[in-house]
C-alpha positions as CSV (number, residue, x, y, z in Angstrom):
1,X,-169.3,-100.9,-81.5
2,X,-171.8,-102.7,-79.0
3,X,-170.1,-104.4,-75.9
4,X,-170.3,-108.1,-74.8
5,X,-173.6,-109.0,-73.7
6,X,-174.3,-108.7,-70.1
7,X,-174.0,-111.8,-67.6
8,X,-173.0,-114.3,-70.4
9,X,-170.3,-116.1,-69.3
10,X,-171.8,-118.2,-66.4
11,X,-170.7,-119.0,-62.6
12,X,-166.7,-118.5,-62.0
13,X,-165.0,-119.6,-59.1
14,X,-162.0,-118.3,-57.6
15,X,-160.1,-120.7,-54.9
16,X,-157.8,-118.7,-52.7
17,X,-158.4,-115.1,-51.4
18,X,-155.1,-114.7,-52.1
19,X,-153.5,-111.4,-54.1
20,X,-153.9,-113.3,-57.1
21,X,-157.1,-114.9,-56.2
22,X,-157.7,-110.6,-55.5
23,X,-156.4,-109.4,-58.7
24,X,-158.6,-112.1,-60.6
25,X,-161.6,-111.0,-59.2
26,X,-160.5,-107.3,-59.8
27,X,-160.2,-108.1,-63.9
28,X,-162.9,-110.2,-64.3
29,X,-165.4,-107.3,-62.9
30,X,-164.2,-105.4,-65.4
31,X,-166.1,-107.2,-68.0
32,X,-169.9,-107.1,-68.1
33,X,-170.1,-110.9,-69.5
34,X,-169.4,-112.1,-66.4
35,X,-172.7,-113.2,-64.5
36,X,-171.2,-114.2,-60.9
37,X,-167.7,-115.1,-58.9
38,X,-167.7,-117.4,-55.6
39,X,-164.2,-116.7,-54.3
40,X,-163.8,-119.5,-51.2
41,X,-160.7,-118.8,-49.2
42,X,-159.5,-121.4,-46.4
43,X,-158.3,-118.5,-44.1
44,X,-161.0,-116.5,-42.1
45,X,-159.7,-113.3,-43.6
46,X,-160.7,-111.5,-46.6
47,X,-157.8,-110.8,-48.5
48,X,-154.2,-108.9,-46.8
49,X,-150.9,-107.6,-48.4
50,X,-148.4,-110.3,-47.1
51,X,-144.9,-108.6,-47.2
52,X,-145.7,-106.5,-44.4
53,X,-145.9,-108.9,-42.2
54,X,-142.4,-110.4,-41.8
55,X,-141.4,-106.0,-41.8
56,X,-143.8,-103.3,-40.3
57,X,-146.0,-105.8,-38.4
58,X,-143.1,-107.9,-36.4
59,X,-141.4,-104.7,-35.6
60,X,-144.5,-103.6,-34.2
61,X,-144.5,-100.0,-36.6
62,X,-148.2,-101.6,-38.3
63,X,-151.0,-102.6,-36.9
64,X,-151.9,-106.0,-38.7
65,X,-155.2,-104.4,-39.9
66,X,-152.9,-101.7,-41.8
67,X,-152.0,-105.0,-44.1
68,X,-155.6,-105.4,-45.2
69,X,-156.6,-105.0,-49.3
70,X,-159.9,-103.6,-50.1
71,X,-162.3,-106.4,-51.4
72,X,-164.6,-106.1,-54.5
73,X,-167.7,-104.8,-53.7
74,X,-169.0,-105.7,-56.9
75,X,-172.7,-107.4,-56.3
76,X,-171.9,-110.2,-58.6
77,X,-168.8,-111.6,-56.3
78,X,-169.8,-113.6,-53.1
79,X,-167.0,-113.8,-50.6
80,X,-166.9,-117.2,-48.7
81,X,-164.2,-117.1,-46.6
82,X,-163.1,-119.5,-44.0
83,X,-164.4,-122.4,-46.0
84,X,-162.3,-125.2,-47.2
85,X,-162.3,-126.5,-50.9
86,X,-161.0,-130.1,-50.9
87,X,-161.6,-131.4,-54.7
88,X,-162.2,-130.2,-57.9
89,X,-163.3,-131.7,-61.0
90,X,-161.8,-131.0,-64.3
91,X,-162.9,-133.5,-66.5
92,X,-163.2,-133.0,-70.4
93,X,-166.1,-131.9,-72.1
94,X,-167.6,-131.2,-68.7
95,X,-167.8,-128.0,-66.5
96,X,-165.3,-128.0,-64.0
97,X,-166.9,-128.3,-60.3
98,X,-165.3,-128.0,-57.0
99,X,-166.0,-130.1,-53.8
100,X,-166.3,-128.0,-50.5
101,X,-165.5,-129.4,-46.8
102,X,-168.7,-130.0,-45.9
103,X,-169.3,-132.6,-49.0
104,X,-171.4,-130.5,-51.4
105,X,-170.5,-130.1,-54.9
106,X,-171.0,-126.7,-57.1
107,X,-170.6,-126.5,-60.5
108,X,-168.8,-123.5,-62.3
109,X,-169.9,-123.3,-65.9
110,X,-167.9,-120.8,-66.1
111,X,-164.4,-122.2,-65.0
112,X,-161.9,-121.8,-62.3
113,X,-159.3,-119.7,-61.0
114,X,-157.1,-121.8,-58.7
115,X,-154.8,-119.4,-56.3
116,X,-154.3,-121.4,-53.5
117,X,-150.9,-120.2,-52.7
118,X,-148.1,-122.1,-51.2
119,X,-147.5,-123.3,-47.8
120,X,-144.2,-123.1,-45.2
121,X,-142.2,-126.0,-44.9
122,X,-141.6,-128.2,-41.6
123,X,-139.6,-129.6,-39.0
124,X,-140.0,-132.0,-36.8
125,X,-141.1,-130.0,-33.0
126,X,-142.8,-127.7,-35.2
127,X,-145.9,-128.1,-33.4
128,X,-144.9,-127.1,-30.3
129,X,-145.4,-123.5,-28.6
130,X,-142.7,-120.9,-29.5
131,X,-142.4,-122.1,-33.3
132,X,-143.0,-120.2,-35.9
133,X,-143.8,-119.8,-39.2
134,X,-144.3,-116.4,-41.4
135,X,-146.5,-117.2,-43.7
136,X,-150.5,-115.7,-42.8
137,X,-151.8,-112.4,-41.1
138,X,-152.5,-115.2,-38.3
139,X,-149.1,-116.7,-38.4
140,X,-147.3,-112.7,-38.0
141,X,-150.0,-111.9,-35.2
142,X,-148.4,-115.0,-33.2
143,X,-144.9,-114.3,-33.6
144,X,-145.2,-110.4,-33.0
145,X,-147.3,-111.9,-29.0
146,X,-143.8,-113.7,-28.2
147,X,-141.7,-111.1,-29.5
148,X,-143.1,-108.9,-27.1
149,X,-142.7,-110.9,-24.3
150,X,-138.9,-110.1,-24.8
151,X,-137.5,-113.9,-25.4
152,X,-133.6,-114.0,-24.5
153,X,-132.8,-115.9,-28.0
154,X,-134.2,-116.3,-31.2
155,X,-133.1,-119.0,-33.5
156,X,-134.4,-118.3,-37.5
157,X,-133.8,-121.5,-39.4
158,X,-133.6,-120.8,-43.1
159,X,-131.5,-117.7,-44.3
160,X,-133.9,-116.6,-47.2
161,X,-135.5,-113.3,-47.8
162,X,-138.1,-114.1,-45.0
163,X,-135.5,-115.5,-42.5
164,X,-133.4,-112.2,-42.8
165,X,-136.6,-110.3,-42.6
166,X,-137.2,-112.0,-39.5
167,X,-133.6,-111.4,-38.6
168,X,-133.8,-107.6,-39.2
169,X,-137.2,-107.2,-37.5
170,X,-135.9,-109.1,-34.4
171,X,-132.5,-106.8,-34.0
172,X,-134.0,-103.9,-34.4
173,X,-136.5,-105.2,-31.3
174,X,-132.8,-105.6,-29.1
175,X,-133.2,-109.4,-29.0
176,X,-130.6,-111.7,-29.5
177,X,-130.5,-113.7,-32.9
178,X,-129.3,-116.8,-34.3
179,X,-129.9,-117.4,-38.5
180,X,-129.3,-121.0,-39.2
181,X,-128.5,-121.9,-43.3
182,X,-127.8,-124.7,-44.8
183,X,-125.7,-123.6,-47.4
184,X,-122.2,-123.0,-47.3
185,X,-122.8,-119.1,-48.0
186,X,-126.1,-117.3,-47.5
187,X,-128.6,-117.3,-50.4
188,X,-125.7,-118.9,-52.5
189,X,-127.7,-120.7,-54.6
190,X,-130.0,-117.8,-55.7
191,X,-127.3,-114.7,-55.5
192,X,-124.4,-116.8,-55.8
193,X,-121.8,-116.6,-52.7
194,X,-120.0,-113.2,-52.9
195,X,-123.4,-111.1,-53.1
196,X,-125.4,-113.6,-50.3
197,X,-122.3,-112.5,-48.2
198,X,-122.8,-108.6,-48.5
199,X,-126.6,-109.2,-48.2
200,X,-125.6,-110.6,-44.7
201,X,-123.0,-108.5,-43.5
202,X,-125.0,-105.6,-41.9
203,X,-126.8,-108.4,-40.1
204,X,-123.4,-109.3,-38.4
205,X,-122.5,-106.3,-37.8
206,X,-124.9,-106.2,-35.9
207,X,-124.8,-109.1,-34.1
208,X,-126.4,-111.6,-35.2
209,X,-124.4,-115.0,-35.1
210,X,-124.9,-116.3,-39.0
211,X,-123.9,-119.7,-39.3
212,X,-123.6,-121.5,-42.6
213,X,-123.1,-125.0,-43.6
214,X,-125.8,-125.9,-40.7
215,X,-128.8,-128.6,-41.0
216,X,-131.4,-128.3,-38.2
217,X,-132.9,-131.7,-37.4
218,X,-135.7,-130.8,-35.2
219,X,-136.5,-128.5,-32.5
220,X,-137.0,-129.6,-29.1
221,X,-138.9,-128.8,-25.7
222,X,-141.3,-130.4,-23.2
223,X,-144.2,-127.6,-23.3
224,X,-142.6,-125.4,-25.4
225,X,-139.5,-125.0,-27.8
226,X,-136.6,-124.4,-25.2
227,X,-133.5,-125.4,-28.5
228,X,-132.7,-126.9,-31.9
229,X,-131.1,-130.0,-32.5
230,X,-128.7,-129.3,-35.6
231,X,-128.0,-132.4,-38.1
232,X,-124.5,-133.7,-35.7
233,X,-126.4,-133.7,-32.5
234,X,-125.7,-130.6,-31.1
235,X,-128.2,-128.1,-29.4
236,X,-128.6,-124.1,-29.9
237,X,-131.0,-122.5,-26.8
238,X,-133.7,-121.1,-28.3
239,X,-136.9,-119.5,-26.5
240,X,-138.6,-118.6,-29.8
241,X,-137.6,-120.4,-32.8
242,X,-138.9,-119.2,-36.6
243,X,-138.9,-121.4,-39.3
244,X,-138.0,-120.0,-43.3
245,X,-137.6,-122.9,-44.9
246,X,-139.4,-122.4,-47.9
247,X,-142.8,-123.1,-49.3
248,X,-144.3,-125.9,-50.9
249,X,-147.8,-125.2,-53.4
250,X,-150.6,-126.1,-51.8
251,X,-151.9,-128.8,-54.4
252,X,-153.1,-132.1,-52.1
253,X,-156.9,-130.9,-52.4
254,X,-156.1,-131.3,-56.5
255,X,-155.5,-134.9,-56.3
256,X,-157.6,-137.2,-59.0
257,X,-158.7,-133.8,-60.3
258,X,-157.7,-134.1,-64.0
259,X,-154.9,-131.5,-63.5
260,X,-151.1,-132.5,-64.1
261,X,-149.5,-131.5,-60.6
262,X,-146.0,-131.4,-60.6
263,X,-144.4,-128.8,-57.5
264,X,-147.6,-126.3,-58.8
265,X,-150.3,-127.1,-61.6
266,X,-149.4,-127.2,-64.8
267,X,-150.5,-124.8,-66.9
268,X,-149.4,-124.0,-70.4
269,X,-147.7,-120.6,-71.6
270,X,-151.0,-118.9,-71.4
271,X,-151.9,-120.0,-68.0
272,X,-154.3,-122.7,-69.0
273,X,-154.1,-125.7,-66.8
274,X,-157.7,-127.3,-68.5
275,X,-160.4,-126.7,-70.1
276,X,-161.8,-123.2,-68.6
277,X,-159.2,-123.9,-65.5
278,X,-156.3,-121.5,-65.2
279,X,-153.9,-121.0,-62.3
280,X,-152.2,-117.8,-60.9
281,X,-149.4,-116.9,-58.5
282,X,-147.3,-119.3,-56.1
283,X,-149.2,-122.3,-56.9
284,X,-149.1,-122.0,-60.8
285,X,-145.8,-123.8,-62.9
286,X,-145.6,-122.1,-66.7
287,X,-143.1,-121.8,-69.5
288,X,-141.9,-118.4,-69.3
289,X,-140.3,-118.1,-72.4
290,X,-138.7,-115.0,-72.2
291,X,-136.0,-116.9,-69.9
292,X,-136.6,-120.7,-71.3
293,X,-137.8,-121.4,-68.3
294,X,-140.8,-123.8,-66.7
295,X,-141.3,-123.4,-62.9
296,X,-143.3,-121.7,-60.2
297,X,-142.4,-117.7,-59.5
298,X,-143.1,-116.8,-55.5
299,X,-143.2,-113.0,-55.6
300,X,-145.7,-110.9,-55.0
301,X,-145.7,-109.2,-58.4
302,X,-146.2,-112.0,-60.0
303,X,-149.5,-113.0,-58.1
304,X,-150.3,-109.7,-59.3
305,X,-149.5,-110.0,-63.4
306,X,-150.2,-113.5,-63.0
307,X,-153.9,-112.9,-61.4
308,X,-154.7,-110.4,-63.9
309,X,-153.5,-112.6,-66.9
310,X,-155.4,-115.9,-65.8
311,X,-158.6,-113.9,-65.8
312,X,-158.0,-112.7,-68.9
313,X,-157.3,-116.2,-70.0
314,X,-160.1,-117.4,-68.9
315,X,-162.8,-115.0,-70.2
316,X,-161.2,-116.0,-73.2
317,X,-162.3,-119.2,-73.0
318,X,-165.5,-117.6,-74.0
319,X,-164.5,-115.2,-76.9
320,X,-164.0,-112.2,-74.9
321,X,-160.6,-111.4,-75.7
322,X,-157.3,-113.1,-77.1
323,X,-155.2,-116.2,-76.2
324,X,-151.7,-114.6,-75.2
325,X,-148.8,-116.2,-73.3
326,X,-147.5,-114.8,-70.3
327,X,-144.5,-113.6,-70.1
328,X,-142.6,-111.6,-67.2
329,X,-139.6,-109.9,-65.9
330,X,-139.3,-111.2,-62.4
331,X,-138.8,-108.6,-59.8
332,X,-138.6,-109.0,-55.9
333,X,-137.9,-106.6,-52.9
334,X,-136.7,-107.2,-49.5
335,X,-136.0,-104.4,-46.8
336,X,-133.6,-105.3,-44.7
337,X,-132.3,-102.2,-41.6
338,X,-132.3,-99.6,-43.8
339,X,-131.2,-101.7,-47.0
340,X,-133.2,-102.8,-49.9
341,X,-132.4,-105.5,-52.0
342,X,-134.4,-106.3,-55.3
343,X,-133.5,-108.9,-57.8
344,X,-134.9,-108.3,-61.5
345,X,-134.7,-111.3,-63.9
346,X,-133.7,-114.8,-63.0
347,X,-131.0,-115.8,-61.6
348,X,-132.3,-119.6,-62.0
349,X,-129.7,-121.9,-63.1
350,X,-127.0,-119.1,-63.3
351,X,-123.6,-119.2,-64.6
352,X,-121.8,-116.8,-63.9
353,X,-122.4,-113.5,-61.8
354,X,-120.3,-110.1,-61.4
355,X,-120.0,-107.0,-59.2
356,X,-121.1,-104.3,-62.3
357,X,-121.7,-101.3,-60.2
358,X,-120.5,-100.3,-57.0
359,X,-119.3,-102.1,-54.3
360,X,-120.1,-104.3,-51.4
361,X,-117.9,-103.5,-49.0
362,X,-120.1,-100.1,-49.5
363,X,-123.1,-101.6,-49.7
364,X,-124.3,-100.1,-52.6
365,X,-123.9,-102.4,-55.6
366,X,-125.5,-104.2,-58.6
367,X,-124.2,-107.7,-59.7
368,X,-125.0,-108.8,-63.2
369,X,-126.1,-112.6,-63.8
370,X,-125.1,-114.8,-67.0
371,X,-126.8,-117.8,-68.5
372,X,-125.3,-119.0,-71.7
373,X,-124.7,-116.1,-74.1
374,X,-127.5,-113.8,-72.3
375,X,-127.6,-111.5,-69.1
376,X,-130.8,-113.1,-67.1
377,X,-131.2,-111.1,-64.1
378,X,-129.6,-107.8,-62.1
379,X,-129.5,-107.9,-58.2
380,X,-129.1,-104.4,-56.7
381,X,-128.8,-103.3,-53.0
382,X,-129.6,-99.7,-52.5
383,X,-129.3,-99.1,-55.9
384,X,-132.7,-99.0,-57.2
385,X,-132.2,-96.5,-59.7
386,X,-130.3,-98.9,-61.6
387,X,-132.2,-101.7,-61.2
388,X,-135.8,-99.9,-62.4
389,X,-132.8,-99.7,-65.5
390,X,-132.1,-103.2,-65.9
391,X,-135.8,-104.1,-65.6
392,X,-136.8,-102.4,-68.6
393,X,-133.4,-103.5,-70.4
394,X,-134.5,-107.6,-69.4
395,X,-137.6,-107.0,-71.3
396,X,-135.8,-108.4,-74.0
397,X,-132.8,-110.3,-74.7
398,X,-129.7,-109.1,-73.8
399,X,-126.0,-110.6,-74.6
400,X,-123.6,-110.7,-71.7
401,X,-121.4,-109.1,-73.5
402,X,-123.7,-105.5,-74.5
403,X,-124.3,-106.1,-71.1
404,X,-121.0,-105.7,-69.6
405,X,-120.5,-103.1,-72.3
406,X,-123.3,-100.2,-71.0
407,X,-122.1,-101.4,-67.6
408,X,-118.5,-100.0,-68.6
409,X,-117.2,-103.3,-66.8
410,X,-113.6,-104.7,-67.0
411,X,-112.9,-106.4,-63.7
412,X,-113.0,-110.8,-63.7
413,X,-115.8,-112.4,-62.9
414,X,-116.9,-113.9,-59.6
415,X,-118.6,-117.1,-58.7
């Protein structure tokens, strides 16, 4: 059986030299049709591994370098980093083109992969030295330089994954931190309260002043952050101050494009946001039917499965290969001292959520998550035995009550 025919799917263009944008370009190598990829990546930096940086690279155990991904040597993929995409074109019937900073236009006959990622939310004061965000190899580079210079406190506004991270990296340094959430219980709307508790209690112990319940209104300073302002007017010194407040897609260079934006571009179940347009990883919004679900997924294997799957999806655009949905298992890590806590599933939307295995007084549990009739997601710390368990068993659907069941649990549930 003869293979495609060489170089006949024209020009592609991936936007982002992100890990998805990476992974795209890794798949669509793999076929022979392909005739050329332009990947253009806003950053300077050809593509990096970004969970190191809020771990191994603040603590100072990595050099940032360490966090670099080979690129695809592949002599039909032209890498054009540093330069700034601000428009595309998606119109029907034609090819889709994209408009580049410096006002020229290029036409990609043979579509687009959109991977532009997400972007850190703001404060007012943001702007100022001393604040931080976590989000690039540039952004972790900046924060490790005044970490070193041993500030006396560090406020982390935003008790997420990347604000503990922070948290964790900064203890473990000897400097004194401050972790600022708005919620009345840390990660309480994604874990729910009793497990966002036991995520944060080795934090406490070891010193770090958690406070709940707490809006920051800006952070302030003359020629450098010197405190935040919380939401009643009150002040907390701060020397360095790190923002985790979340991401937003980056989407405002899609505007009049033809796209449906709407917190991510919306594709359809097989990634398709257009015509020979697909999107991949933070800035992509799909129906994930295996949890009845339509939103953006921020973890790093997703931008993985997700940047595989979109290539795929669009080479069939041209008859190589089949139209399939995506559909995923979430799954997300975060080290934390010497704990690990991953989450498998969703936990979107949950209604109910039980200690299955373990405790967390020991530190060493897995909590079960119910939405309607079905278990949706597993959240383990130190217990990753069990949760590479649930991940295959959320492949399919699985009732709350089978659930419970091969979990051999009997105790009330917990909101």
């Amino acid at each position: 059986m003869s293979g495609p025919i060489v170089g006949t799917v024209p020009a592609i263009a991936v936007v982002g030299a992100s890990l998805a944008g990476l992974t795209a370009v890794q798949t669509l190598v793999e076929s022979q049709a392909v005739s050329q990829i332009t990947v253009y990546g806003a950053e300077p930096h050809l593509p990096y591994d970004r969970p190191p940086l809020s771990k191994e690279v603040l603590k100072g155990t990595w050099d940032v370098e360490r966090c670099d991904l080979a690129p695809v040597g592949d002599k039909r993929v032209v890498w054009n980093v540093g330069t700034e995409v601000v428009g595309l074109s998606a119109g029907k019937g034609a090819a889709p083109s994209l408009r580049l900073g410096d006002g020229t236009t290029r036409e990609f006959a043979g579509g687009v992969v959109i991977a532009t990622g997400a972007a850190p939310r703001s404060l007012p004061g943001a702007r100022l030295p001393g604040v931080h965000v976590i989000r690039s190899r540039d952004d972790a580079v900046g924060l490790r330089a005044d970490l070193d210079a041993r500030p006396s406190h560090v406020v982390i506004v935003g008790g997420g994954f990347i604000g503990a991270e922070v948290a964790s990296a900064c203890v473990e340094r000897g400097l004194r931190v401050t972790l600022v959430e708005t919620q009345v219980a840390p990660f309480e709307r994604v874990l729910g309260a009793e497990v966002g508790w036991a995520v944060v209690a080795e934090h406490q112990r070891r010193g770090v002043d958690v406070r709940t319940a707490t809006a920051v209104a800006a952070v302030r300073g003359t020629h450098r952050a010197e405190s935040v302002e919380l939401a009643d007017g009150s002040v907390i010194a701060a020397d360095v101050v790190v923002l985790g407040l979340g991401v937003t897609p980056c989407t405002d260079w899609l505007e009049g494009s033809g796209l449906t934006i709407d917190n991510g571009v919306e594709c359809d179940a097989s990634l398709l946001a257009a015509p020979r347009v697909v999107a991949a990883g933070d800035v992509a919004r799909w129906p994930n039917h295996r949890f009845g679900e339509f939103r953006r997924v921020e973890h790093w294997d997703n931008a993985i499965r997700q940047g595989r799957h979109a290539a795929q999806r669009l080479l069939a655009e041209h008859g190589h290969g089949a139209v399939l949905d995506f559909s995923t298992v979430p799954w997300v890590w975060s080290d934390q001292y010497e704990n690990k806590l991953q989450v498998v599933g969703s936990t979107f939307e949950f209604e109910e959520a039980v200690i299955a295995h373990g405790s967390v007084e020991e530190q060493r549990f897995v909590a079960l998550y119910r939405r309607g009739a079905h278990l949706v997601a597993a959240v383990g710390l130190n217990q990753a035995k069990l949760i590479t368990r649930y991940r295959r068993m959320l492949a399919e659907p699985v009732l709350w009550t089978e659930a419970l069941a091969k979990a051999e649990y009997s105790g009330a549930p917990q909101r």
